[in-house]
VEXFI-864210 format. One line per field, with one value per residue: residue number from 0; x, y, z of N, C-alpha, C, O in turn. Coordinates in steps of 0.2 Angstrom, whole numbers, plus 5000, padded with zeros to 4 digits. Layout:
num = c(NUM,...)
nx = c(X,...)
ny = c(Y,...)
nz = c(Z,...)
cax = c(X,...)
cay = c(Y,...)
caz = c(Z,...)
cx = c(X,...)
cy = c(Y,...)
cz = c(Z,...)
ox = c(X,...)
oy = c(Y,...)
oz = c(Z,...)
***
This chain:
num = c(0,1,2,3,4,5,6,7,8,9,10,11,12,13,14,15,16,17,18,19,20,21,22,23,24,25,26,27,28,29,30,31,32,33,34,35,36,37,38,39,40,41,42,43,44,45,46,47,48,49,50,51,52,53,54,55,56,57,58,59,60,61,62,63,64,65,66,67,68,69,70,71,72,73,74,75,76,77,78,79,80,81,82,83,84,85,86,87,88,89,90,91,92,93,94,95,96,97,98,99,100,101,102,103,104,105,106,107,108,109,110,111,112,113,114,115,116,117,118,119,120,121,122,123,124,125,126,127,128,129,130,131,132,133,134,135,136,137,138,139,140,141,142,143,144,145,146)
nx = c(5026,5009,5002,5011,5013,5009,4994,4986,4972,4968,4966,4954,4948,4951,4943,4927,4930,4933,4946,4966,4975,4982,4975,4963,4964,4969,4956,4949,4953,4946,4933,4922,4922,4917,4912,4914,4923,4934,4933,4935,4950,4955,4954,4962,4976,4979,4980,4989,5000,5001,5004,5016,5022,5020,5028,5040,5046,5045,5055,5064,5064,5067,5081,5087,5085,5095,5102,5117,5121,5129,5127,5127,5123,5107,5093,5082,5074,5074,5069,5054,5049,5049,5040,5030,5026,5023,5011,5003,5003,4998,4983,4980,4981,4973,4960,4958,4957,4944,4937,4938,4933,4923,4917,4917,4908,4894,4894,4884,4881,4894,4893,4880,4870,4868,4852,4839,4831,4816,4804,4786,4772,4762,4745,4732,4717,4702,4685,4678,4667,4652,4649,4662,4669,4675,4666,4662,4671,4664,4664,4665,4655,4652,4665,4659,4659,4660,4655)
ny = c(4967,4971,4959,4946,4953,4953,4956,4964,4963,4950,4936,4941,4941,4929,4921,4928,4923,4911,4903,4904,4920,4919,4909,4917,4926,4922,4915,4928,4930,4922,4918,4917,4925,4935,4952,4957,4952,4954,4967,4966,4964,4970,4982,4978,4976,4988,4992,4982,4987,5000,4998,4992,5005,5011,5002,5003,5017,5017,5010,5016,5028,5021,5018,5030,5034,5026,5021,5020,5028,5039,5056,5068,5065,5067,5073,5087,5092,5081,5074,5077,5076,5063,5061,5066,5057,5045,5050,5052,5040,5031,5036,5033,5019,5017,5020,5012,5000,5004,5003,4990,4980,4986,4982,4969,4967,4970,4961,4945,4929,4917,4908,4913,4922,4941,4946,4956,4968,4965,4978,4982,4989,4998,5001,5013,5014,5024,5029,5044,5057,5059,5075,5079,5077,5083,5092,5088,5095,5101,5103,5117,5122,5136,5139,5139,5149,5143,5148)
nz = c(4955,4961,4961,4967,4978,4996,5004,5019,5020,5013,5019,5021,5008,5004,5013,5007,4996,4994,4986,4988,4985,4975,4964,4964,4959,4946,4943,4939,4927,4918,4908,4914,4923,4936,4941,4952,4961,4952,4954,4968,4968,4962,4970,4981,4974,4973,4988,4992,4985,4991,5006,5003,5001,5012,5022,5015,5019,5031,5038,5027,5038,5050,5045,5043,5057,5068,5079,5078,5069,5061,5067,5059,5049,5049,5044,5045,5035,5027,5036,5038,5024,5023,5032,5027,5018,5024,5030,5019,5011,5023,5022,5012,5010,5023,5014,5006,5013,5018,5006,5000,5013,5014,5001,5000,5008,5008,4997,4988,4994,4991,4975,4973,4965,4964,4964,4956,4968,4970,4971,4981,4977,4983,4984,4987,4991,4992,4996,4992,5000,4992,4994,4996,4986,4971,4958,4942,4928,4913,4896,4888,4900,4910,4923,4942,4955,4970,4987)
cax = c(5019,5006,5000,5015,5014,5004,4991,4981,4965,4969,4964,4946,4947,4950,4935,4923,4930,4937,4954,4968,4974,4986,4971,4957,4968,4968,4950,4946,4953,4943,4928,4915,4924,4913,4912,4915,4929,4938,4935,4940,4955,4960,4955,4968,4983,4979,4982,4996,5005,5001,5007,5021,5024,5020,5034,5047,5046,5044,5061,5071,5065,5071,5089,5090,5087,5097,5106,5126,5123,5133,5122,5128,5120,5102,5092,5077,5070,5071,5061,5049,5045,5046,5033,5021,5024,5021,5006,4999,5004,4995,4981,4978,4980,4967,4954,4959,4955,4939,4933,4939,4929,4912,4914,4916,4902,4890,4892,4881,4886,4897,4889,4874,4869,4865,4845,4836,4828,4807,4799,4780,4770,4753,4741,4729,4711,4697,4681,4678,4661,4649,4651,4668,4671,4677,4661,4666,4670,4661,4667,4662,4651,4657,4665,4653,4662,4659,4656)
cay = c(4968,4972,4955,4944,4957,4950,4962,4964,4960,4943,4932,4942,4941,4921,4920,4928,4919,4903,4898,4908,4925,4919,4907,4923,4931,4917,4915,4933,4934,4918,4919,4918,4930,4939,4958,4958,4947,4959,4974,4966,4962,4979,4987,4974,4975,4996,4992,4978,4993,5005,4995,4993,5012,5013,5000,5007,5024,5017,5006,5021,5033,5018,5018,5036,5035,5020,5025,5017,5032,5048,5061,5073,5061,5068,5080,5087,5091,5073,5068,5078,5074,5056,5061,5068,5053,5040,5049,5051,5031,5027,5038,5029,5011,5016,5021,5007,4995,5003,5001,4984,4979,4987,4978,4963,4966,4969,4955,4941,4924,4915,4903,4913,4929,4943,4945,4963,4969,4969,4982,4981,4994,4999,5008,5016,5015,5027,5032,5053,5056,5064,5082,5083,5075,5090,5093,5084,5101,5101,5106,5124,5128,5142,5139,5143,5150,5141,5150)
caz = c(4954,4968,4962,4973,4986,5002,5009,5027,5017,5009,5022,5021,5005,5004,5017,5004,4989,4993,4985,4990,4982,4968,4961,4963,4950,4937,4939,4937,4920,4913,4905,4920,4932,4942,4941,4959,4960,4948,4957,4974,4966,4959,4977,4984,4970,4975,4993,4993,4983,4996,5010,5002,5001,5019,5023,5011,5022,5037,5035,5027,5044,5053,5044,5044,5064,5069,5084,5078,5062,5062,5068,5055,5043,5048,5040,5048,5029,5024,5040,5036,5019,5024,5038,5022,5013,5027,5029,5013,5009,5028,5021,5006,5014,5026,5011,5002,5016,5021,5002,4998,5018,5010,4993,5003,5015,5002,4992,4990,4998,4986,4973,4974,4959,4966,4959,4957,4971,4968,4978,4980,4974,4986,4979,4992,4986,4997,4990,4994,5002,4987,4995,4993,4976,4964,4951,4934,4923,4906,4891,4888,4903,4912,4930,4943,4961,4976,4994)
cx = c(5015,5003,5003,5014,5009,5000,4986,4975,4964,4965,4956,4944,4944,4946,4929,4923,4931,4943,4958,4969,4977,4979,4965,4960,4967,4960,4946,4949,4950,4938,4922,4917,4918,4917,4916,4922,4934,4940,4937,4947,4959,4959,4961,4974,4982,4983,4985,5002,5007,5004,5015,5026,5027,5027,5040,5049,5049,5053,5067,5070,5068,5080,5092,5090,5089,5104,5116,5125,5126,5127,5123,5124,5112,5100,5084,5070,5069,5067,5055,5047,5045,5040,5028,5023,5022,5015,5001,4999,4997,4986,4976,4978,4974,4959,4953,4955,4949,4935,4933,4933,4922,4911,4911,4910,4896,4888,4887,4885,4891,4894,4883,4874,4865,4857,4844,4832,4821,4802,4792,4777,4763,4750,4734,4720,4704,4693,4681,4667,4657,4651,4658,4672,4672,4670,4664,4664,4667,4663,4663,4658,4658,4658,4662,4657,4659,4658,4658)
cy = c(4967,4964,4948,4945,4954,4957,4963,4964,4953,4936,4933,4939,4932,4918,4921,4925,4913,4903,4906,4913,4925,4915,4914,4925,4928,4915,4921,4934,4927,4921,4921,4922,4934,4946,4960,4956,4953,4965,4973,4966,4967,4984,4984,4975,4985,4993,4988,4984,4998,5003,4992,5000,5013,5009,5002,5015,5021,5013,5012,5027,5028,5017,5024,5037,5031,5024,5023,5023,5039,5050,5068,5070,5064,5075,5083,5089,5084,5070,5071,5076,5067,5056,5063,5064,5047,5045,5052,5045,5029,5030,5034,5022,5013,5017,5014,5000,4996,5000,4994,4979,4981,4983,4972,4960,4967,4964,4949,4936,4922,4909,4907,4922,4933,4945,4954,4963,4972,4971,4982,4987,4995,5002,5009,5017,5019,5029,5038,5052,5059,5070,5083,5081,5081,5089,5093,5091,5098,5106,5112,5128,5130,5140,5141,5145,5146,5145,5146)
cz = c(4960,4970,4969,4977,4989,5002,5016,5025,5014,5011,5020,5014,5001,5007,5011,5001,4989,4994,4986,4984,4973,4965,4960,4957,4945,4939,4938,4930,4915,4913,4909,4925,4932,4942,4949,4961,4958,4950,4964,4974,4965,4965,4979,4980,4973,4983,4993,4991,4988,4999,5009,5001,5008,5024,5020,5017,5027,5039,5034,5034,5047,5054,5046,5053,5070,5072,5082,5071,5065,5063,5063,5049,5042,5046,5043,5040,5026,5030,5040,5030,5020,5029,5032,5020,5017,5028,5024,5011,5016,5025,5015,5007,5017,5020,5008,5006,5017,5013,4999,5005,5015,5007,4997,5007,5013,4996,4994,4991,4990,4982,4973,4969,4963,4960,4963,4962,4971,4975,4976,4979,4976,4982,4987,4989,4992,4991,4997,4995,4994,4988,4993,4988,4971,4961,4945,4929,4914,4903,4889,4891,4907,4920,4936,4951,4967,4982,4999)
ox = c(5017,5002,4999,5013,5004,5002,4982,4971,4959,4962,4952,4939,4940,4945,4926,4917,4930,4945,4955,4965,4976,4977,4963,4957,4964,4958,4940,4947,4950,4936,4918,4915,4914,4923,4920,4927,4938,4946,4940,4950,4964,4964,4967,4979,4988,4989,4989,5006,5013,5010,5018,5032,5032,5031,5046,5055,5055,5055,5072,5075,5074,5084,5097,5095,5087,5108,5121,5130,5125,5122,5119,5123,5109,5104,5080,5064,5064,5063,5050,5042,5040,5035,5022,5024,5019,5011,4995,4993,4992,4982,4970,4973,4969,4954,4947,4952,4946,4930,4929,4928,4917,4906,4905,4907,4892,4884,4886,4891,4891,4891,4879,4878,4860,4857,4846,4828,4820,4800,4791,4781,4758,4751,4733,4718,4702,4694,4682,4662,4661,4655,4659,4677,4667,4669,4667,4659,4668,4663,4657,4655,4664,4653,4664,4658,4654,4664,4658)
oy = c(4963,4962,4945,4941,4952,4962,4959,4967,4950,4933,4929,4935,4930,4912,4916,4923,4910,4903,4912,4913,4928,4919,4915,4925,4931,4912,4920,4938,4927,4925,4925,4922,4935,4947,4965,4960,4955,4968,4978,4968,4968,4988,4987,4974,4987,4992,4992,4986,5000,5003,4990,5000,5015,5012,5001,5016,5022,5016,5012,5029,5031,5016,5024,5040,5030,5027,5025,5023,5043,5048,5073,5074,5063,5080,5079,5088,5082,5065,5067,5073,5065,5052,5061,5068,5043,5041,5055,5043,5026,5026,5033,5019,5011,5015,5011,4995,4991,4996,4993,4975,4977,4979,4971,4955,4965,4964,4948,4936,4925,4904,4902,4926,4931,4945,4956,4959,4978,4968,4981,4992,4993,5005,5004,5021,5015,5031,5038,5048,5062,5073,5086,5084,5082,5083,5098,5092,5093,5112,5111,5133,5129,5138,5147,5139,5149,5147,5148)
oz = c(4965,4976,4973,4981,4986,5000,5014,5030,5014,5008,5019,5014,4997,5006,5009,5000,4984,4999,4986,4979,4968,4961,4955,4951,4940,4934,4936,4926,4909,4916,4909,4931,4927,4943,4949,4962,4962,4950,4967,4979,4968,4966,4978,4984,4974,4983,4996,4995,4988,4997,5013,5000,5010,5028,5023,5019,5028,5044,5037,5036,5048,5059,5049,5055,5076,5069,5086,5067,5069,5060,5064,5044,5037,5047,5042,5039,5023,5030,5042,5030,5017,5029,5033,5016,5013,5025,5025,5009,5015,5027,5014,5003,5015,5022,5008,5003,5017,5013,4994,5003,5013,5007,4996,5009,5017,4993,5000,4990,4985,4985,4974,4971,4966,4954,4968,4961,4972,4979,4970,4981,4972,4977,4990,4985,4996,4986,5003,4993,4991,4984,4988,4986,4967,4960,4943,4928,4911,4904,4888,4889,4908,4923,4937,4953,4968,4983,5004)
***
């Protein structure tokens, strides 16, 4: 489970939040977790996973090109599909890391609710000279044209 797996966000992660990453866990499923928290959590258990994809490939390219192996042994179709699969995994770690980096960098400090942000609301007040004040229409006289 991704939860075990280490990932190259963790420490950021246990900067923003505190205690390290096995406690974040058990305090995101009690009753006061934090919204935030949860969805750090689920970006990171994505990315530990990935970066375990990205390591599994990178590992079997290494065995398949591990200079003591029969050379009859390689294939140049299996190194390309490990070339598309190391980068769709690399592909997927890098988004994973940049949206997990946002969450975190938009959050508020720790210990502190984010509160709604009240914008003010000017209002602009001019008086119009008399001349150019529209003429207040009345109810059934007739429009009279202007020059």
């Amino acid at each position: 489970m991704s939860r075990d797996k280490t990932s190259t966000m963790d420490a950021e992660l246990q900067k923003v939040f505190g205690p390290p990453v096995p406690e974040l866990y058990e305090a995101a499923t009690g009753p006061d977790a934090s919204p935030a928290l949860a969805r750090a959590l689920e970006l990171r258990s994505f990315l530990a996973l990935t970066e375990e994809q990205v390591a599994r490939v990178r590992d079997r390219v290494h065995t398949d090109m591990d200079p003591d192996r029969d050379m009859g042994d390689l294939s140049a179709d299996k190194l390309r599909a490990d070339a598309q699969w190391l980068e769709a995994a690399l592909e997927a770690r890098d988004s994973y890391r940049v949206a997990l980096g946002a969450l975190l960098r938009t959050m508020p400090p720790p210990g502190r609710l984010a509160r709604p942000v009240r914008m003010a609301q000017l209002r602009t007040t001019a008086t119009l000279p008399r001349s150019a004040a529209p003429a207040p229409q009345r109810a059934g006289a007739p429009r009279t044209h202007r020059p």
